[in-house]
N, C-alpha and C positions, 0 to 999 in steps of 0.2 A: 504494500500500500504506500503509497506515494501522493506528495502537497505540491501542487503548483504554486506556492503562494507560501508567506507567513497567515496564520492567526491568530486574532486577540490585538491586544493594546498595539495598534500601529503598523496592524499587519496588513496584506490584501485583503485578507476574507474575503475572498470567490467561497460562493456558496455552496459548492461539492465537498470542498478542503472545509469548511465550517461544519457540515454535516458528519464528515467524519470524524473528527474531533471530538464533535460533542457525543456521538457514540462511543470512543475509546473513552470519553472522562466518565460516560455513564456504566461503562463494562470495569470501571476503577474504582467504582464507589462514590463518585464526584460529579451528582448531579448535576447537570448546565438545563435542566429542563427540558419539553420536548425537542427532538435532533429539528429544529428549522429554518437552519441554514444563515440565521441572522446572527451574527456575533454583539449580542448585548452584554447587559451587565451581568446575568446570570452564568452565560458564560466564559465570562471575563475572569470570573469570581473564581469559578469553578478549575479552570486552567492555573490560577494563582495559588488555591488552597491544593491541586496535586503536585505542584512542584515545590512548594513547601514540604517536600516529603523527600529533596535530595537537593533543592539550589537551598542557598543561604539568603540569597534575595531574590527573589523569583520576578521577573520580570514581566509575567502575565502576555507571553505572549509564545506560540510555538513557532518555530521558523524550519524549515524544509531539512536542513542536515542538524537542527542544533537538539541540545541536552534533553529538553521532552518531549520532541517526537522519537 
């Protein structure tokens, strides 16, 4: 599985790359709400509080080769 894009704080968020996401955060534990392809606050949030589980400041946003995808 593969992002064209970053998502979250700053990212592209293309809406396919956002759908996945928010299913990998929901198959994590880390609701973002239903998968609808919009990157809001929920899962902005949600991308924040599962990298809090290995960055030391988590940046709230996933990028294509980086640390939480």
């Amino acid at each position: 599985m593969r992002l064209r894009g970053s998502v979250g704080l700053g990212g592209r968020n293309w809406k396919p790359d956002v759908i996945r996401i928010q299913r990998l955060l929901d198959q994590a534990g880390v609701s973002p709400g239903p998968p609808d392809g919009r990157c809001g606050r929920l899962t902005m949030q949600a991308i924040e509080r599962f990298q809090q589980h290995f960055m030391r400041k988590p940046d709230g946003r996933v990028d294509v080769n980086g640390p939480t995808f």
